[in-house]
C-alpha positions in Angstrom: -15.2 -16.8 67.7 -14.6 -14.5 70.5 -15.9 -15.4 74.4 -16.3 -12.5 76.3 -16.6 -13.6 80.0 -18.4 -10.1 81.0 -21.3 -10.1 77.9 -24.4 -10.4 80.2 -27.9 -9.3 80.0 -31.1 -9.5 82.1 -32.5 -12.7 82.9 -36.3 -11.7 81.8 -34.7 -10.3 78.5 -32.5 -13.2 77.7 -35.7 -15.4 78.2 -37.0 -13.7 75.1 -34.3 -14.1 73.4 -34.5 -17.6 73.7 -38.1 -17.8 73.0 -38.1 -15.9 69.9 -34.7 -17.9 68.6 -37.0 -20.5 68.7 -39.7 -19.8 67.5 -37.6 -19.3 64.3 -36.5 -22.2 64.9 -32.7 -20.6 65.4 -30.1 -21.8 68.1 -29.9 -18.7 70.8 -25.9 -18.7 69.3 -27.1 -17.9 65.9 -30.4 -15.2 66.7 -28.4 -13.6 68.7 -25.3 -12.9 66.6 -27.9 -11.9 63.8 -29.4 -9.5 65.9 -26.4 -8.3 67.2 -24.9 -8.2 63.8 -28.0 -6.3 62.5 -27.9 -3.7 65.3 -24.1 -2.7 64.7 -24.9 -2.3 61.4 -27.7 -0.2 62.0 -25.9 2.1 64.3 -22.9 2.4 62.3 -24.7 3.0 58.8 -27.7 5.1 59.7 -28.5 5.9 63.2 -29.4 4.5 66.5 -31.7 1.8 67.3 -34.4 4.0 69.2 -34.1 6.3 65.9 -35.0 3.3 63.5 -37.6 1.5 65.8 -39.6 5.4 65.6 -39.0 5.5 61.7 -40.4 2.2 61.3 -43.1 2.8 63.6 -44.3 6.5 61.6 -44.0 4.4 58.4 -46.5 1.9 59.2 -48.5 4.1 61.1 -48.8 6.1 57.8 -48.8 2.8 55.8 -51.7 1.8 58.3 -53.5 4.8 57.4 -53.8 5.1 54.0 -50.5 7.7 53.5 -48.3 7.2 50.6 -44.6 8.9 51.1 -44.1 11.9 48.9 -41.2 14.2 47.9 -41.6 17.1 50.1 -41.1 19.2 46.8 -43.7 17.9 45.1 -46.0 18.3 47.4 -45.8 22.0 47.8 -46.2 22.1 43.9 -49.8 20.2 43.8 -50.9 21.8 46.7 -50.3 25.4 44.8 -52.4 23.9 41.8 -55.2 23.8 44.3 -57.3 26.8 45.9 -55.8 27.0 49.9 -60.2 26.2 50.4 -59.6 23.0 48.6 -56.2 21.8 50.6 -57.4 22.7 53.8 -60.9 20.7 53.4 -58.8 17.4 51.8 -55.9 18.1 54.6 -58.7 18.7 57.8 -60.2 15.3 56.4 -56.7 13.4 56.7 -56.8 14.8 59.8 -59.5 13.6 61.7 -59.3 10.3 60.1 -55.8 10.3 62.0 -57.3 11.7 65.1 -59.9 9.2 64.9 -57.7 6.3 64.7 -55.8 8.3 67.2 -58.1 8.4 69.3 -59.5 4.2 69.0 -55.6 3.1 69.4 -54.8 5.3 72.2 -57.8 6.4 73.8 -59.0 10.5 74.2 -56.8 11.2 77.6 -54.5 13.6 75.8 -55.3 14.5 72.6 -52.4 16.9 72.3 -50.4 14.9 73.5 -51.9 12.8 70.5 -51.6 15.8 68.6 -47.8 16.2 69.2 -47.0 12.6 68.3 -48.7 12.2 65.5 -47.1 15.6 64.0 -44.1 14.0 64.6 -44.5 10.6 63.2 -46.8 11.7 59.9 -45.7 15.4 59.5 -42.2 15.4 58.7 -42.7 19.1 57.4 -43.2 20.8 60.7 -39.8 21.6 62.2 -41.6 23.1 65.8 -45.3 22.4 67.3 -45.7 25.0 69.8 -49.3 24.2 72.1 -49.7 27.3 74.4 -53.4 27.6 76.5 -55.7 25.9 78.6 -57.5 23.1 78.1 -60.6 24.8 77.4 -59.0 27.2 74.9 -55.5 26.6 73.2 -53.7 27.8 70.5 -51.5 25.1 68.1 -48.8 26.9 66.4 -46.7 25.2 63.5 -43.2 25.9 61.7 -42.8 24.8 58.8 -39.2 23.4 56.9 -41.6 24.1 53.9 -42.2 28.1 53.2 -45.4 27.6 50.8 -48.5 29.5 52.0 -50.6 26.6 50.7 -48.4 24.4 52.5 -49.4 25.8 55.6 -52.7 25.4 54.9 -52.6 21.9 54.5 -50.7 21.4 58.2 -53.5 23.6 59.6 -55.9 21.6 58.3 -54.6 18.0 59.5 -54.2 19.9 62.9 -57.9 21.2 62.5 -59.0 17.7 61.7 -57.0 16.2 64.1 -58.5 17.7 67.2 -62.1 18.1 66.3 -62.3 14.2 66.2 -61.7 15.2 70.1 -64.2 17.6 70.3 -62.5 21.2 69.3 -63.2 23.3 66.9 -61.6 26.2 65.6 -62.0 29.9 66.4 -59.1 31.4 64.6 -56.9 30.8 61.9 -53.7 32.2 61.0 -51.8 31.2 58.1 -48.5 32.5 56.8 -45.4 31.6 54.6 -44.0 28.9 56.9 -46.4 29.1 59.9 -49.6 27.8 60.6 -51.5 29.1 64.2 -54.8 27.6 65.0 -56.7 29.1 67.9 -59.2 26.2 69.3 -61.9 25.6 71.8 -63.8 22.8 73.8 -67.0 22.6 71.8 -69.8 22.2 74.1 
């Protein structure tokens, strides 16, 4: 066992250390090597703490919604079985289910703000989310690691669905190998 004089951390942090060793019933000694033990490995295996605690956090949100992980590939092959009609009605209903749940969980201050972190927790597809406009009138552009024309239909979708649970609605689409621009308005 190594003592380190200099290992210190703050006091209001330490006290929940203490209080969730025990409420494992751990010693602080043991919890806290664990955790530090589990961090290290984390860091050195995969990525940085902040990293994991946002992958976790997208997986349950998708788990929490209903969303079921799926090889990118396969994917773009069943959404080319279907008319682009077809994916973007089943995509714009995933979509404002999310923006609804969205919009109960986090409230309706932002919703592209919303829109922005739930593209980059659920859609792992869209590389850059580019919002340019007012708030009145916007326009939500997509690119896509994915260069399927059906593809982007089903990302314009999820974005149409996502924001008219906040009252938009679309007045322009523009879909494209690999891009995905939706023009949108404050319905009245």
């Amino acid at each position: 066992m190594v003592r380190r004089k200099y290992l210190a951390v703050d006091e209001q942090v330490a006290e929940e250390v203490f209080r969730a060793a025990r409420s494992k019933g751990m010693t602080l000694f043991s919890y806290t090597t664990e955790l530090l033990r589990e961090s290290l490995d984390i860091e050195r295996s995969y990525m940085r703490l902040k990293e994991a605690k946002e992958c976790l956090e997208a997986f349950l949100l998708a788990k929490e919604l209903g969303f079921t992980l799926v090889p990118e590939y396969l994917v773009a092959r069943l959404v080319n079985k279907a008319s682009p009609q077809e994916v973007r009605k089943l995509s714009e209903e995933a979509g404002n289910i999310c923006g609804r749940y969205f919009m109960l969980k986090k409230g309706a201050s932002d919703p592209i703000q919303l829109l922005e972190e739930a593209a980059k927790k659920l859609l792992w597809g869209v590389t850059e989310l580019v919002v340019k406009g007012s708030d009145n009138e916007f326009s939500v552009t997509c690119i896509l690691s994915l260069r399927e024309r059906n593809y982007a239909e089903v990302i314009a979708g999820f974005i149409t669905g996502f924001l008219r649970a906040f009252a938009y609605r679309p007045t322009r689409l523009d879909v494209s190998k690999g891009m995905a621009t939706v023009l949108f308005e404050q319905a009245v």
